[in-house]
C-alpha positions as CSV (number, residue, x, y, z in Angstrom):
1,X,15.6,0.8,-3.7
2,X,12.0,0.9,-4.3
3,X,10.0,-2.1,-6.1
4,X,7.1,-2.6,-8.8
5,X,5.8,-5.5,-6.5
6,X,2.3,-7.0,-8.0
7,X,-0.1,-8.8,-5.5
8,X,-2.6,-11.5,-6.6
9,X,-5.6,-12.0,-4.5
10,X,-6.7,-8.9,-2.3
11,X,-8.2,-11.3,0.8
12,X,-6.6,-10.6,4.4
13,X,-3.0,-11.6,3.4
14,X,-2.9,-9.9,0.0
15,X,-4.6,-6.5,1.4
16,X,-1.8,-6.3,4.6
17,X,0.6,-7.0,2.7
18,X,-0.2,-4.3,-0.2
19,X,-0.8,-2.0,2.7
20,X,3.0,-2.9,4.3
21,X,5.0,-2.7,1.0
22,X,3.4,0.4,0.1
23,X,4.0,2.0,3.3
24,X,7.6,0.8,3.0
25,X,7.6,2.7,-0.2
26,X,7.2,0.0,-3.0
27,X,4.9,0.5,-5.6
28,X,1.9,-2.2,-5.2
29,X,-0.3,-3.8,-8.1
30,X,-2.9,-5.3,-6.7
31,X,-5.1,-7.0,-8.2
32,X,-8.3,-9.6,-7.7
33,X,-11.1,-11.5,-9.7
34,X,-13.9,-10.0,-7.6
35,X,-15.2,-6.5,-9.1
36,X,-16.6,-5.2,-6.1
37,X,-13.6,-5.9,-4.4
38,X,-11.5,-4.3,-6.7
39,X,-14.0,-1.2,-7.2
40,X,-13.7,-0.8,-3.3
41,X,-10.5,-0.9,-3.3
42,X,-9.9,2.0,-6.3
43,X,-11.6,4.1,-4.4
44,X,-10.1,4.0,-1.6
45,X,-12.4,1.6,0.7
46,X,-11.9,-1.6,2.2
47,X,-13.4,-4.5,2.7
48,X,-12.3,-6.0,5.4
49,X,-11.1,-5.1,9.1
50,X,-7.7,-4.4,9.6
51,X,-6.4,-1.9,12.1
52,X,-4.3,0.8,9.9
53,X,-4.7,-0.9,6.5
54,X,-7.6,1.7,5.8
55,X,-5.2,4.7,6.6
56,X,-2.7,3.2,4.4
57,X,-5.1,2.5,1.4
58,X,-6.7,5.9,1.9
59,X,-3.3,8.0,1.5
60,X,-1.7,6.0,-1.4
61,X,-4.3,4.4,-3.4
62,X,-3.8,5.6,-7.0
63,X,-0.3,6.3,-6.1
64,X,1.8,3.4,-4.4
65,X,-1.0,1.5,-4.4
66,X,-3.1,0.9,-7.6
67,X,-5.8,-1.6,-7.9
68,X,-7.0,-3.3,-10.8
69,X,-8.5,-7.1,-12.2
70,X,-5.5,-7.6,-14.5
71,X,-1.1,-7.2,-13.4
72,X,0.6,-5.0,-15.9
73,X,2.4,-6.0,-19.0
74,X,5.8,-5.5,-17.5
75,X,8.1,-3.5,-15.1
76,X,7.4,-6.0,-12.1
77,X,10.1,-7.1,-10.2
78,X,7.9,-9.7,-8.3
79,X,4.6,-11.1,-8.2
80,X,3.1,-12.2,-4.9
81,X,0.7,-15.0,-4.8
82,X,-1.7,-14.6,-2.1
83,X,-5.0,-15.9,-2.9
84,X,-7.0,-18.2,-1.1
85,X,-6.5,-22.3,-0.8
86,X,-9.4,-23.5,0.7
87,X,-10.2,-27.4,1.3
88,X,-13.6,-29.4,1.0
89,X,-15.6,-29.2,3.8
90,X,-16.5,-32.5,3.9
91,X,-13.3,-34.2,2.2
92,X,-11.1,-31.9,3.4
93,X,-8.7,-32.0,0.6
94,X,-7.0,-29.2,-0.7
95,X,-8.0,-27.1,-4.1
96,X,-5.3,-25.5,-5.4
97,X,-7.3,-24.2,-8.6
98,X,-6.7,-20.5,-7.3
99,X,-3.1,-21.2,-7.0
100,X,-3.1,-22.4,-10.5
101,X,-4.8,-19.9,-12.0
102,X,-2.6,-16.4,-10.3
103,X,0.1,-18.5,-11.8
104,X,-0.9,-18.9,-15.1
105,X,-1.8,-15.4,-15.0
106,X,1.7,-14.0,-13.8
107,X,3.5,-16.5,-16.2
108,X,1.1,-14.9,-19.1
109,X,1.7,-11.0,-18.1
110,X,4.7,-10.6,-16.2
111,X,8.3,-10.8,-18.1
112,X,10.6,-13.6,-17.8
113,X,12.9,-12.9,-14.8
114,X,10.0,-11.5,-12.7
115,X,10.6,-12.7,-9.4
116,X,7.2,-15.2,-8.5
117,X,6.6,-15.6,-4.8
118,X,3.5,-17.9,-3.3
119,X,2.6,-16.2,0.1
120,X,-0.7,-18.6,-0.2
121,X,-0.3,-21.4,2.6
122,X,0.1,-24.7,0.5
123,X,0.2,-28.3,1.4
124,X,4.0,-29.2,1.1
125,X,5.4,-29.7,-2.2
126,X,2.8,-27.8,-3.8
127,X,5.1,-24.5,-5.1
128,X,7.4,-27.2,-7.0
129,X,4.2,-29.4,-8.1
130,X,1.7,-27.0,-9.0
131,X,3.6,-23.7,-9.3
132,X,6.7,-24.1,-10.7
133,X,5.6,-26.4,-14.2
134,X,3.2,-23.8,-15.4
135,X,5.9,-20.8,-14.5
136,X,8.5,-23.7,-16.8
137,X,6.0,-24.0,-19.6
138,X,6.6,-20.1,-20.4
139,X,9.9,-19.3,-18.8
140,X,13.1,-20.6,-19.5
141,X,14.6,-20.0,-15.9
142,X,12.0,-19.0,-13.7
143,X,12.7,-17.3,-10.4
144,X,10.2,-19.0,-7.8
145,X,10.2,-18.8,-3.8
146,X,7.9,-19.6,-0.9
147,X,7.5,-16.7,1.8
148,X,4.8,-17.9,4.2
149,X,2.2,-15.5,5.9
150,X,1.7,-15.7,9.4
151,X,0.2,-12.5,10.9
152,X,-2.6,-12.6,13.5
153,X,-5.7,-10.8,12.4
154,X,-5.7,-7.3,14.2
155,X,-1.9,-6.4,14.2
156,X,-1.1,-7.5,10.6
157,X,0.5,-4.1,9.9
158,X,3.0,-4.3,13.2
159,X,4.2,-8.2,12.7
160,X,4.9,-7.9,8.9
161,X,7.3,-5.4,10.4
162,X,8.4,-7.4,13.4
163,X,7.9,-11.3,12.7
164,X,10.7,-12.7,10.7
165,X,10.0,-13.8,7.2
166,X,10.5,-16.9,6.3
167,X,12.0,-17.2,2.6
168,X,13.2,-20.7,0.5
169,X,13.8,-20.8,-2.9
170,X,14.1,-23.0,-6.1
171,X,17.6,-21.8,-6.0
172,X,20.2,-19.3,-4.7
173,X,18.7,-16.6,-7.1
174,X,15.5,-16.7,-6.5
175,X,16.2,-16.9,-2.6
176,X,18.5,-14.0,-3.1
177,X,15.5,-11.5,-5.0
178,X,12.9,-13.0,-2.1
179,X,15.6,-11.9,0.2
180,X,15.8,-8.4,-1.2
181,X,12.5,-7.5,-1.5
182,X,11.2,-8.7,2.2
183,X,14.3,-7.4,3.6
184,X,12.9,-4.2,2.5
185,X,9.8,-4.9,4.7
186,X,10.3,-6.7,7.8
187,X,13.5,-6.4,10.1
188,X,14.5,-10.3,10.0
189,X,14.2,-12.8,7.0
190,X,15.3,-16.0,7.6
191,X,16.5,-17.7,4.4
192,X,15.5,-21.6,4.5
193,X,17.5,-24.2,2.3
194,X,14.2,-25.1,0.4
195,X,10.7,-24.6,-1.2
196,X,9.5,-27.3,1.1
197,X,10.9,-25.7,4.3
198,X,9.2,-22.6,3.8
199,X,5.8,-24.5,3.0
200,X,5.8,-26.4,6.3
201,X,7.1,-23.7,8.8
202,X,3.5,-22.0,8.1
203,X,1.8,-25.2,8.5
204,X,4.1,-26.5,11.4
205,X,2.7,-23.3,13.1
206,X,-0.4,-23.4,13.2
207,X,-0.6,-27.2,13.7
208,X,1.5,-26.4,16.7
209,X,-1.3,-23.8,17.7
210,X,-4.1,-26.3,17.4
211,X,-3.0,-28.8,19.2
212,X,-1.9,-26.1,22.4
213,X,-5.1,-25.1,22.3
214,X,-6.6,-28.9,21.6
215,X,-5.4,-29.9,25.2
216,X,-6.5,-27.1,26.7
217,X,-9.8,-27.8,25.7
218,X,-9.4,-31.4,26.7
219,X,-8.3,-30.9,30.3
220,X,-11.3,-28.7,30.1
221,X,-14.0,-31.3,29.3
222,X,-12.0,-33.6,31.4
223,X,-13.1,-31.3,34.6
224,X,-16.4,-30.7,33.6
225,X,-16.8,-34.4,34.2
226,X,-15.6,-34.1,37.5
227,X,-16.9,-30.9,38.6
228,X,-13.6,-28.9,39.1
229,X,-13.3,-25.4,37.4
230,X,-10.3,-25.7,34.5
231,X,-9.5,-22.1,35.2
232,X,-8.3,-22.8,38.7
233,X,-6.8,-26.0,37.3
234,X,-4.9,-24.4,35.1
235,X,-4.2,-21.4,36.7
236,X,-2.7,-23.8,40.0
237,X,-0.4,-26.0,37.1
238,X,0.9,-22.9,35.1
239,X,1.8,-20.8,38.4
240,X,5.7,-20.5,39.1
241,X,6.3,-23.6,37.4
242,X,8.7,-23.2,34.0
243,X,7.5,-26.3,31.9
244,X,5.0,-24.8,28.5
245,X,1.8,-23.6,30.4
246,X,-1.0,-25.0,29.7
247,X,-3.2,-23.4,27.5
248,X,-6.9,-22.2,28.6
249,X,-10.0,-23.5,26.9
250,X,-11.6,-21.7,23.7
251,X,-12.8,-22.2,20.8
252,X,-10.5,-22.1,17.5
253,X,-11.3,-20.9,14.0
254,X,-10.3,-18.4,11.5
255,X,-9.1,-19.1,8.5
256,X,-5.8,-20.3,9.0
257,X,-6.4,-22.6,12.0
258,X,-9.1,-24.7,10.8
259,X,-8.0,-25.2,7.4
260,X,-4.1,-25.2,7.9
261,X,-4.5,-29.2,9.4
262,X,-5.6,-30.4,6.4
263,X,-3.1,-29.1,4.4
264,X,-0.6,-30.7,6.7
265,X,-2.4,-34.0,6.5
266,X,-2.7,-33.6,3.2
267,X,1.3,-33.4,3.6
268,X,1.5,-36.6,4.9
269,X,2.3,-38.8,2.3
270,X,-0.8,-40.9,2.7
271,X,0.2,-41.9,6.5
272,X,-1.6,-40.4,8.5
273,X,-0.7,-38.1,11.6
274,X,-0.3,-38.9,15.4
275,X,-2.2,-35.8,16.9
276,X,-2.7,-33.4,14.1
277,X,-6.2,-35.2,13.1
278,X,-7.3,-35.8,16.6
279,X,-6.8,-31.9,17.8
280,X,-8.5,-31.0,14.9
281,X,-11.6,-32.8,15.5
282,X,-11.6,-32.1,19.2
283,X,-11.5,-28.5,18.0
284,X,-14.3,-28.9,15.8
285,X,-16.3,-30.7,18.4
286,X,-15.8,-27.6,21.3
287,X,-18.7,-25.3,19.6
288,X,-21.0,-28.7,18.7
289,X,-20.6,-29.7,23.0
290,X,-21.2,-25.8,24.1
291,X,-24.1,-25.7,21.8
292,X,-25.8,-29.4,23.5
293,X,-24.9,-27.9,26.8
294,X,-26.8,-24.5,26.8
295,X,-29.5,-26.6,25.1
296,X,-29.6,-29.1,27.8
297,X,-29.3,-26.2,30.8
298,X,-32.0,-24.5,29.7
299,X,-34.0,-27.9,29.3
300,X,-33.3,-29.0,33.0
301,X,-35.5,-26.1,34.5
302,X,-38.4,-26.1,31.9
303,X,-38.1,-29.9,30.0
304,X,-38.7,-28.5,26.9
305,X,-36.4,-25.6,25.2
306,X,-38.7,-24.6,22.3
307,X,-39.8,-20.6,21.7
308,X,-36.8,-19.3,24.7
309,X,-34.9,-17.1,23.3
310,X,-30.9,-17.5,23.0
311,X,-28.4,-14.4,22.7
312,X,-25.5,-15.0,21.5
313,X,-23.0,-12.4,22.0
314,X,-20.0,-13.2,19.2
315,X,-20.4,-13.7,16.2
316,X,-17.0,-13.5,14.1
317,X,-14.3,-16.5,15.1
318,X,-12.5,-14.5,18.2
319,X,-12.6,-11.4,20.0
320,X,-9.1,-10.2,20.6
321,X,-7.8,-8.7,18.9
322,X,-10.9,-7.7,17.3
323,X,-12.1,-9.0,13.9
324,X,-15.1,-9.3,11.3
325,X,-13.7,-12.6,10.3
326,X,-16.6,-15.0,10.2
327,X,-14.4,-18.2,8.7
328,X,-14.4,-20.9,11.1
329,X,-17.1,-19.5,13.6
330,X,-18.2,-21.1,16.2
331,X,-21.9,-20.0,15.9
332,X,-22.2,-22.1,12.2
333,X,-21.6,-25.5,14.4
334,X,-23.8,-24.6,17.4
335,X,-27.1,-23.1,14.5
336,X,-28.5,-26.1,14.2
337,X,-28.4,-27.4,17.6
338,X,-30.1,-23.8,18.7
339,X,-32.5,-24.7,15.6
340,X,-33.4,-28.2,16.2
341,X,-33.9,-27.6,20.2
342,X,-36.6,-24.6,18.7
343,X,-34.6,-22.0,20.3
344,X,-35.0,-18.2,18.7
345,X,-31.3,-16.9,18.3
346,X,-30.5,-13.2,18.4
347,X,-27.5,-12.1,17.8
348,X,-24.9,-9.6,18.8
349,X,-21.0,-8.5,17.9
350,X,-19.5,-5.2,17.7
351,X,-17.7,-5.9,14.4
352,X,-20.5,-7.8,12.7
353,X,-23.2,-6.2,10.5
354,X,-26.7,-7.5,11.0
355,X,-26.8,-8.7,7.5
356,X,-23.9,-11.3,8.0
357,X,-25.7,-12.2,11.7
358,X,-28.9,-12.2,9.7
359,X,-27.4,-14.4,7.1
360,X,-26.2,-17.3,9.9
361,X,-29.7,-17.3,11.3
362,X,-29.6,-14.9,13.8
363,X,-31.6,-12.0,14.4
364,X,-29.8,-8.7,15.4
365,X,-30.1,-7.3,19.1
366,X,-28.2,-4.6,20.8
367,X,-26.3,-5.5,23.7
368,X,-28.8,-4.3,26.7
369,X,-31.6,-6.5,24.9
370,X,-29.9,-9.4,24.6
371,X,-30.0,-9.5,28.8
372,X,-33.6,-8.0,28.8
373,X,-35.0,-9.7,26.2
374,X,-33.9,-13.5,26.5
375,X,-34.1,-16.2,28.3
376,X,-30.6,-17.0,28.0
377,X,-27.4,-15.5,26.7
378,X,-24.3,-17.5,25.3
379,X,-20.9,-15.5,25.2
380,X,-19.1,-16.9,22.3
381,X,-16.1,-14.1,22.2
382,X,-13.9,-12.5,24.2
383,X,-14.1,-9.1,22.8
384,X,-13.1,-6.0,24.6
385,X,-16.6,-4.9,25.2
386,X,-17.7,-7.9,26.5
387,X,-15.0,-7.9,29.4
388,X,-16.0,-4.7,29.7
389,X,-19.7,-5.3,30.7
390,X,-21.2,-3.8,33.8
391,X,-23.2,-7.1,34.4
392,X,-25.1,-4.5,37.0
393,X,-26.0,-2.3,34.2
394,X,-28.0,-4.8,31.8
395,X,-29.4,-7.5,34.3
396,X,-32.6,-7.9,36.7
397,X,-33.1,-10.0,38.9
398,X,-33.6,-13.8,37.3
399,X,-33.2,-12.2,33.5
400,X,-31.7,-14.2,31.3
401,X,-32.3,-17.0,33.7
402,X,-28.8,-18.8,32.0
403,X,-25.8,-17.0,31.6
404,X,-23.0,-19.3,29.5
405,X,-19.8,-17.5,29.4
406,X,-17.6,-19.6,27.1
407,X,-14.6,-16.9,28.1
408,X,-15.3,-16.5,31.6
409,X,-15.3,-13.1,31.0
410,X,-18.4,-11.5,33.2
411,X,-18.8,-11.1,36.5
412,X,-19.9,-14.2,37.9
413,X,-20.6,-13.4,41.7
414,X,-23.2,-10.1,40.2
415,X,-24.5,-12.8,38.3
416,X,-25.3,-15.4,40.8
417,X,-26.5,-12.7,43.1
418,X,-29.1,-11.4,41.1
419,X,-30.7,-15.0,40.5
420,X,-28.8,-16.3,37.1
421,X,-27.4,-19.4,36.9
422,X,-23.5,-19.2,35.5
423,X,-21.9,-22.0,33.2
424,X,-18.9,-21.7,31.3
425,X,-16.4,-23.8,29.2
426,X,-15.6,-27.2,31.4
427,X,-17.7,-25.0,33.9
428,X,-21.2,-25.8,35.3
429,X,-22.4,-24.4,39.0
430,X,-25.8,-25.0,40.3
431,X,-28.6,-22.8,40.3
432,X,-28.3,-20.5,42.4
433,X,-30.4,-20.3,45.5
């Protein structure tokens, strides 16, 4: 039957979900500290990009969905605690302040009984640590369980359906209610035997993720130094043969991928990891060795690099599927490399606005300028556009005179041909003749 389900934080995993339960036909209280966001939401307007979640806001906000700074009083059969768990950037260590307070908050407004579910990605042990003695200070015998989020940006809507969801519980009660009310959403939920469990599958993840794509990035810098192209490489290993293929070379961020480590190390117990550090910082380094590479290109034909200008065509952390997402984008690492070589960066993305491109020191340009009007261009994403460039349609001959195609998306042979030399990740080809 139907649920009064209330949601606590309205970022990208709070806002899906709201959208999915309401769309299953549950009755969502959402709620979120942030006044604009919450006035945006009333109204029917969203604040982030998420193919499908406007439809669904548009249709039941006021009805399934209603948005507000503050959970009712009571009828809630669960609260969902989904606000964000971000770690230091230069400690790394995790603040679970926001997890804290959406605790204290539910334990405050919602009725003993209400079933409390953490969809926030925590280091392990943090729903029994942190969660579960504030929700025991109030409540006699609280109902508490873990239900990780792991949705990729751009089809959140479709694998809340299809991904199983993972569920552990303080005990056999509160696993049953998490049981009942995502049963209600997704077509598989996979009950775990603890708190714990469900707290490191999410990490265990996107660990596993990192460190894919970590040594796909290493065999790339591995060619570079011997001038072979990773793509064939990889391309030649991964054919017909049925070990894991290897993974190509890009850069990874978000807000999952380059946080999610450090909650895992944080996990650790104080001994360290084998590989879940050292991907990470490989990871990190990919945008800082792109940047020092388009910077030293350029340098090769003209010795100095100040007053060219760069474009930089990407913004947002990935292309595909397509997102606004700006956490854990390349182009912050690579600024200041583009800034201290005295390089003018424009800047271009279909799904960024010119104030945010603006705000990370770039100056906007439309797609055909940034091949016109520059004396390089840096492909940072792989979005659909981009793939889609007529290379023939926005380049003369010898302008920009630098094409660095992180993706390998472009043509490179119309490229070449009309006089631009062609670089990409683990990739560098002479100038052409």
């Amino acid at each position: 039957m139907p649920k009064n389900i209330g949601i606590i934080g309205l970022g990208y995993v709070g806002l899906t979900l709201t959208a999915a339960l309401a769309r299953a036909g549950h009755t969502v209280h959402a709620v979120d500290v942030q006044p604009d966001v919450v006035d945006e939401l009333a109204r029917g307007r969203t604040h982030i990009y998420e193919p499908g979640v406007d439809e669904v806001l548009r249709r039941y906000a006021g009805t399934r969905i209603l948005v507000g700074r503050q959970l009712p009083r009571d009828g809630l059969d669960a609260a969902v605690i989904c606000v964000s768990t971000p770690v230091d950037p230069l400690t790394h260590e995790p603040d679970l302040r926001n997890v804290a307070a959406a605790t204290a908050d539910v334990a405050e407004w919602c009725a003993p009984g209400t079933l409390v579910v953490v969809r926030s990605t925590v280091p392990i042990g943090a729903c029994r640590r942190v969660v579960l003695p504030i929700l025991a200070a109030t409540w006699e015998t609280p109902l508490l369980a873990m239900a990780p989020e792991r949705t990729i940006q751009g089809q959140a809507l479709r694998e809340l359906v299809e991904l199983p969801q993972i569920v552990g519980g303080l005990d056999d009660g509160s696993v049953a209610a998490a049981v009942e009310v995502f049963g209600q959403l997704a077509n598989v939920v996979v009950p775990v035997s603890s708190l714990e469990v469900a707290e490191m599958v999410k990490l265990a993840n996107n660990c596993h993720t990192d460190l894919i794509y970590a040594f796909g990035n290493e065999v790339a810098l591995i060619a570079e130094r011997h001038g072979i192209d990773p793509l064939e490489l990889i391309h030649a290993a991964n054919v017909g043969y049925p070990r894991p293929d290897l993974s190509r070379p890009g850069y990874v961020g978000g807000g999952c991928l380059s946080k999610d480590p450090y909650l895992m190390l944080a996990s650790s117990a104080g001994e360290g990891t084998f590989l879940i550090d050292r991907a990470r910082e490989l990871n990190e380094h990919l945008p800082l060795h792109v940047a020092r590479q388009v910077v030293e290109l350029l340098a090769e034909r003209h010795g100095s690099t100040a007053g060219k200008r760069l474009a930089v065509l990407g913004w947002a952390y990935k292309g595909t599927p397509p997102t606004d997402d700006m956490r854990g984008t390349p182009i912050a690492t690579m600024i200041p490399v583009f800034r201290e070589a005295g390089l003018t960066v424009l800047g271009h993305d279909p799904m960024v606005t010119p104030e945010v491109i603006r705000a990370f020191g770039g100056e906007p340009i439309s797609l055909e300028k940034a091949f016109s009007d520059s004396d390089a261009v840096l492909v940072v994403t792989d979005h659909p556009d981009y793939r889609a460039l007529r290379v023939e349609d926005v380049v003369t001959y010898g302008q920009p005179e630098l094409v660095y195609d992180s993706w390998r998306v472009l043509n490179e042979k119309a490229l070449t041909a009309a006089g631009i030399r062609y670089a990409g990740l683990g990739y560098r080809v002479g100038a052409p003749a």
